[in-house]
KOLFI-875376 format. One record per residue (C-alpha): residue number from 0; x, y, z. Coordinates in pm, whole numbers, plus 50000, padded with zeros to 5 digits. Layout:
N
DRENTOR  num      u      v      w
DRENTOR  NUM      X      Y      Z
...
END
This chain:
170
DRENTOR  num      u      v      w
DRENTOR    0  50312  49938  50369
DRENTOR    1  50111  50370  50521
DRENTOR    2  50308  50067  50371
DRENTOR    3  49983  50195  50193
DRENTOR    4  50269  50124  49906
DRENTOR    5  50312  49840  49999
DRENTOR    6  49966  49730  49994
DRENTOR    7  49864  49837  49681
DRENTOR    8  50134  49677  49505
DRENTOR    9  50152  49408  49661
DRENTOR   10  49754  49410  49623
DRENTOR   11  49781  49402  49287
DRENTOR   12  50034  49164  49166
DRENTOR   13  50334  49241  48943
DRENTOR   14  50711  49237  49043
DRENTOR   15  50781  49467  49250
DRENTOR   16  51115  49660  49305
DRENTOR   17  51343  49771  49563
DRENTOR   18  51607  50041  49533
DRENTOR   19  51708  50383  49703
DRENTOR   20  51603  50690  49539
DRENTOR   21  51915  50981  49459
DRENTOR   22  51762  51225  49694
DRENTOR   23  51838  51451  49999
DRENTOR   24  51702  51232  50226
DRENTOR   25  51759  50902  50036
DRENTOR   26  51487  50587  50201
DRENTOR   27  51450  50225  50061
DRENTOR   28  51177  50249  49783
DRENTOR   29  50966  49977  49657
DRENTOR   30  50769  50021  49366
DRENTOR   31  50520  49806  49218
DRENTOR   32  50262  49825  48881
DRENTOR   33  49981  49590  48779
DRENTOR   34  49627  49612  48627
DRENTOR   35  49302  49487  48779
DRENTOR   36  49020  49451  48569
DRENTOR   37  48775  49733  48695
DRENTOR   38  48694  50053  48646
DRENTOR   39  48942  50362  48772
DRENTOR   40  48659  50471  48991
DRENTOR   41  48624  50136  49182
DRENTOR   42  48984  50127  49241
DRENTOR   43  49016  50428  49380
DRENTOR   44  48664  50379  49607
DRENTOR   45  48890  50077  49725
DRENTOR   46  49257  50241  49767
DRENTOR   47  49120  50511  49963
DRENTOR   48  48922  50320  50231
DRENTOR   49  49265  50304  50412
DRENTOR   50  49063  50124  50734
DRENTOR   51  48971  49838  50525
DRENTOR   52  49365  49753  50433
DRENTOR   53  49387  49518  50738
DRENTOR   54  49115  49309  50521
DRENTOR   55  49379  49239  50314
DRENTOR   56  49676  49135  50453
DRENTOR   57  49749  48909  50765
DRENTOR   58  50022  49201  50805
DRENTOR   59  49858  49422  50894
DRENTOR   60  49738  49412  51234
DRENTOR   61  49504  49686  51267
DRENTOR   62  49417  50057  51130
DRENTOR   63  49234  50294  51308
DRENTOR   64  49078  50572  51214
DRENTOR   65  49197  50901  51415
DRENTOR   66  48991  51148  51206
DRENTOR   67  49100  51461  50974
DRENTOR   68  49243  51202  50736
DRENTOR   69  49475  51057  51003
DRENTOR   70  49543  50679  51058
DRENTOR   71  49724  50471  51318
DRENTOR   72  49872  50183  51159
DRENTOR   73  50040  49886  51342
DRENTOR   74  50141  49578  51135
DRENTOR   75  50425  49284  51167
DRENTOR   76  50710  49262  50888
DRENTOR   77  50980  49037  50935
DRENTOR   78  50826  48897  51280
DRENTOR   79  50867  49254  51382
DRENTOR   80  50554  49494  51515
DRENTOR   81  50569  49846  51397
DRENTOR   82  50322  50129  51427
DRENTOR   83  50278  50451  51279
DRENTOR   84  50024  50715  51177
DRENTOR   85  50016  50880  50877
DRENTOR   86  49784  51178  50737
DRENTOR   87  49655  51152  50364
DRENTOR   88  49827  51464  50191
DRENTOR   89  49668  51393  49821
DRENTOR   90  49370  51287  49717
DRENTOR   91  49232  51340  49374
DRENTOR   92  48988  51102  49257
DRENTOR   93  49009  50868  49041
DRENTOR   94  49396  50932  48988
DRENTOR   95  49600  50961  49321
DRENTOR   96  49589  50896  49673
DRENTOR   97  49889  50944  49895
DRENTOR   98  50014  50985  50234
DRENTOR   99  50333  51059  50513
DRENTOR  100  50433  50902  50822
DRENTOR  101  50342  51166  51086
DRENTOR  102  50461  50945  51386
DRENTOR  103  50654  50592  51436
DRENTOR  104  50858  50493  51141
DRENTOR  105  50927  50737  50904
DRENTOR  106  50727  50660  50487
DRENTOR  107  50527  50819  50248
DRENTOR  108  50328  50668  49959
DRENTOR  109  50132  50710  49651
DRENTOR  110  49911  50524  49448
DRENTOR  111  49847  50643  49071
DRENTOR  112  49566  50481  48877
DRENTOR  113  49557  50543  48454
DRENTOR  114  49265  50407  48273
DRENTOR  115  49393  50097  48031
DRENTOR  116  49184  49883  47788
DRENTOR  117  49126  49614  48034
DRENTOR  118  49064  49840  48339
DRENTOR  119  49338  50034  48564
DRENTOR  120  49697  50011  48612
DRENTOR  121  49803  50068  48946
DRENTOR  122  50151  50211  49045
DRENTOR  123  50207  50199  49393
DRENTOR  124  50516  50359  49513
DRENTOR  125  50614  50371  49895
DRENTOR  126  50904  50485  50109
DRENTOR  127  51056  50434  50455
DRENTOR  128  51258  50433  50686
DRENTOR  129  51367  50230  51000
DRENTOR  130  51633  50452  51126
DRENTOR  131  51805  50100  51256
DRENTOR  132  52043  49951  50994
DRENTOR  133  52021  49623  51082
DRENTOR  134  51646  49593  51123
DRENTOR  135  51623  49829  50811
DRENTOR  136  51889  49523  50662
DRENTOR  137  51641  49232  50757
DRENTOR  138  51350  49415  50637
DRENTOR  139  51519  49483  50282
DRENTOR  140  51636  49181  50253
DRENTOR  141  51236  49058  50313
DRENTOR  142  51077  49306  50115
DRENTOR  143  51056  49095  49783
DRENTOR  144  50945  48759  49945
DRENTOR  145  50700  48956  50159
DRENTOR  146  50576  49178  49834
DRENTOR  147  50534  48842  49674
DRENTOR  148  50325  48652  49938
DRENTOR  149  50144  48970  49988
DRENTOR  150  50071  49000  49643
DRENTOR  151  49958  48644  49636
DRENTOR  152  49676  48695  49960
DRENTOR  153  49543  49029  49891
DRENTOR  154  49483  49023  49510
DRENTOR  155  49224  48766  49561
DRENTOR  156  49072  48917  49828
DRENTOR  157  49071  49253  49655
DRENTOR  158  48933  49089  49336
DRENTOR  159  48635  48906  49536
DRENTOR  160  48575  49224  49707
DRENTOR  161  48514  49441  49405
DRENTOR  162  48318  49125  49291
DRENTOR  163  48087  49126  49611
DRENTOR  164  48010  49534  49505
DRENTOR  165  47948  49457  49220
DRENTOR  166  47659  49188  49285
DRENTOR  167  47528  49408  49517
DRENTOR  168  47476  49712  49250
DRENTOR  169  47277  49449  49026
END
């Protein structure tokens, strides 16, 4: 979850999934897809305001903001703390945001947002590594109950935050 993957799907509800991708340098990947009824604008406003991710999860510890679209992340999963910082490599609004590990424990991320009838899907897709098999074991093994509780505290949060913007604009 910068476990940004993490975030957003678990942000956003859904099931998510965990599986290894057929690669040269094959990491645990958890995917996750689910709509939110707003625009694909105010998604992406929200998805790339990495700072205010620790708003939404108690798993996130802290982010902090290192400049030239570099982040320090520290967070908890599994009772464990981990840090990293990660640089944003993509960002085209309103369809993708995405980022790498730099330092600390090897991911990468993306978030795609499509337009739908009833607002925007978001597929969040996010990668890592713990280069310790048996913390990388207990961490898999935690993923989906931990995607699952995440998804159940930050979608509200998300949902009255786009809420709160949107009283404010009227």
């Amino acid at each position: 979850m910068p476990f940004f993957l993490l975030i957003a799907r678990l942000s956003f509800g859904g099931k998510p999934s965990l599986h290894t991708r057929e690669s040269e340098d094959p990491m645990p990947v958890i995917e996750h897809e689910a709509e939110i009824e707003a625009s694909q604008e105010t998604v992406f406003g929200l998805v790339s305001r990495v700072e205010e991710f620790a708003l939404y999860s108690d798993a996130i510890e802290t982010i902090e903001h290192l400049g030239d679209g570099r982040y320090r992340w520290r967070i908890r999963v599994a009772g464990l703390p981990l840090s990293f910082d990660v640089e944003i490599t993509e960002s085209v609004p309103p369809e993708r945001f995405a980022w790498r590990s730099v330092t600390g424990v090897p991911n990468r991320g993306c978030y795609r947002l499509t337009p739908v009838e009833r607002g925007t899907r978001i597929s969040l897709t996010l990668e890592y590594s713990l280069q310790n098999p048996l913390v990388e074991k207990a961490v898999n093994a935690a993923a989906n109950p931990l995607l699952r509780r995440l998804s159940r505290d930050i979608i509200p949060r998300i949902e009255a935050r786009l809420q709160s913007h949107q009283h404010r604009r009227e």
